[in-house]
N, C-alpha and C positions, 0 to 999 in steps of 0.2 A: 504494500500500500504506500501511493506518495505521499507526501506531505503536503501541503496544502501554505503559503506562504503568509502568516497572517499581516493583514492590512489593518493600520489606522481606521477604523469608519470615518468616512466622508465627511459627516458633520462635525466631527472632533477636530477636524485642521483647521488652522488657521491660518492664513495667508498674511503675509507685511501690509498694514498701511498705504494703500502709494502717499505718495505726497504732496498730491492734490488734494486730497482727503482732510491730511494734514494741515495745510494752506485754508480749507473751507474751517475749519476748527478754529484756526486761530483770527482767521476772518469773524465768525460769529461772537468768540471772545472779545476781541475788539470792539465790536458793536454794543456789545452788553454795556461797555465802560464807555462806551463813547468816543473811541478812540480813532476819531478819522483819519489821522494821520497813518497810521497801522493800515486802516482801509486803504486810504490810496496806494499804499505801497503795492498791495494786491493786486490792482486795477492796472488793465495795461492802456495806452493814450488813446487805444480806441475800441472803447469799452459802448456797449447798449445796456441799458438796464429797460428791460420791457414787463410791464404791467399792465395788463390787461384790464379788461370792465371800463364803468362809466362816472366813473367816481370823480372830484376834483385833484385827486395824487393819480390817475390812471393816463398812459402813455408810454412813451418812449424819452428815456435819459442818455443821449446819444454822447456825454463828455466827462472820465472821472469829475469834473466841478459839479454840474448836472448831476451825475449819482448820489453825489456827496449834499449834495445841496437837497435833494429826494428825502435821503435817511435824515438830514436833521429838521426837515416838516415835519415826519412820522411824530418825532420826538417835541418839536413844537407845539404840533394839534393834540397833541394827549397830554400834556404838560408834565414831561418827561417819562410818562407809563408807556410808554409802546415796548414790547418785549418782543423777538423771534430767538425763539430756542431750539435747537436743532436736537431731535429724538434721534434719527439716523442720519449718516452721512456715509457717500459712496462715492468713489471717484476714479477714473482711470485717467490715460495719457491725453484726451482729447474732449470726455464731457465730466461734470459729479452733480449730484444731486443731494440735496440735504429736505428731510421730510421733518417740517418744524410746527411748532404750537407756539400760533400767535394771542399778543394779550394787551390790552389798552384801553383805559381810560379817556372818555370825554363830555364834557356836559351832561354828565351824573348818569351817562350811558356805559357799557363795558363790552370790550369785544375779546370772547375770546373763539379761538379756531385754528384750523389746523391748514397746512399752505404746502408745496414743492417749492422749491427753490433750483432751479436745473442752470446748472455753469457751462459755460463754453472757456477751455484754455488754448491759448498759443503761448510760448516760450515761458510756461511758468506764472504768466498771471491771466486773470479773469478777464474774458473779451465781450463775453454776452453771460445778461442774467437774465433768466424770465420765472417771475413769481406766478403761478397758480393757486387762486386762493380754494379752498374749498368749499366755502360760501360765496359766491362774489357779488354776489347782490346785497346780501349780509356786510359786505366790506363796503360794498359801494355807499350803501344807506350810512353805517358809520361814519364815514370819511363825509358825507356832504351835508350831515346834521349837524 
């Protein structure tokens, strides 16, 4: 009788990080604290941030100043509660995805919900981001209350 070569099960491996991955981490860390300067370094000079719906924050952010100028409305219109917290994040050589829980305060209203956040890289930083919220009519209404 042979022997039979025993294997790892599949679910027990775990693969390295890439470092894109990595990069969306300390991107969301940064956000948390405010820390634009960390963002932009992420951001390459031609970067889209697209946002979908009908909202008054909904569009396209076609210039790191534009993105950056995006995320501190979020934090302006909620008067400083807007939170995205990234639950998972995944990333390879060319896109990463971060599936986050959104939370904020505004005119004694609260939003909370859950979003995609899907990256585009070239050389290292972020060239395209597109939020998918999971309510978007639910964001929409927020944002223009």
């Amino acid at each position: 009788m042979s022997s039979v070569p025993a294997h790892e099960p599949f679910h027990e491996r775990t693969a390295p990080e890439h470092p894109h991955a990595a990069l969306l981490r300390d991107g969301y860390t940064a956000f948390a604290k405010g820390d634009m300067e960390m963002i932009r370094s992420l951001l390459a000079e031609r970067v889209v941030h697209r946002v979908p719906g009908r909202g008054p924050l909904c569009g396209d952010y076609t210039t790191p100043e534009e993105v950056l100028g995006f995320y501190v409305k979020l934090f302006e219109l909620s008067g400083g509660t807007f939170r995205s917290e990234p639950y998972a994040v995944m990333a390879g050589d060319d896109y990463g995805v971060a599936l986050v829980h959104t939370y904020a305060e505004r005119r004694g209203r609260t939003l909370t919900g859950r979003a995609v956040d899907v990256f585009r890289f070239e050389d290292g930083r972020v060239t395209e981001i597109r939020t998918i919220a999971e309510d978007q009519y639910g964001d929409d209404a927020f944002w223009s209350g």
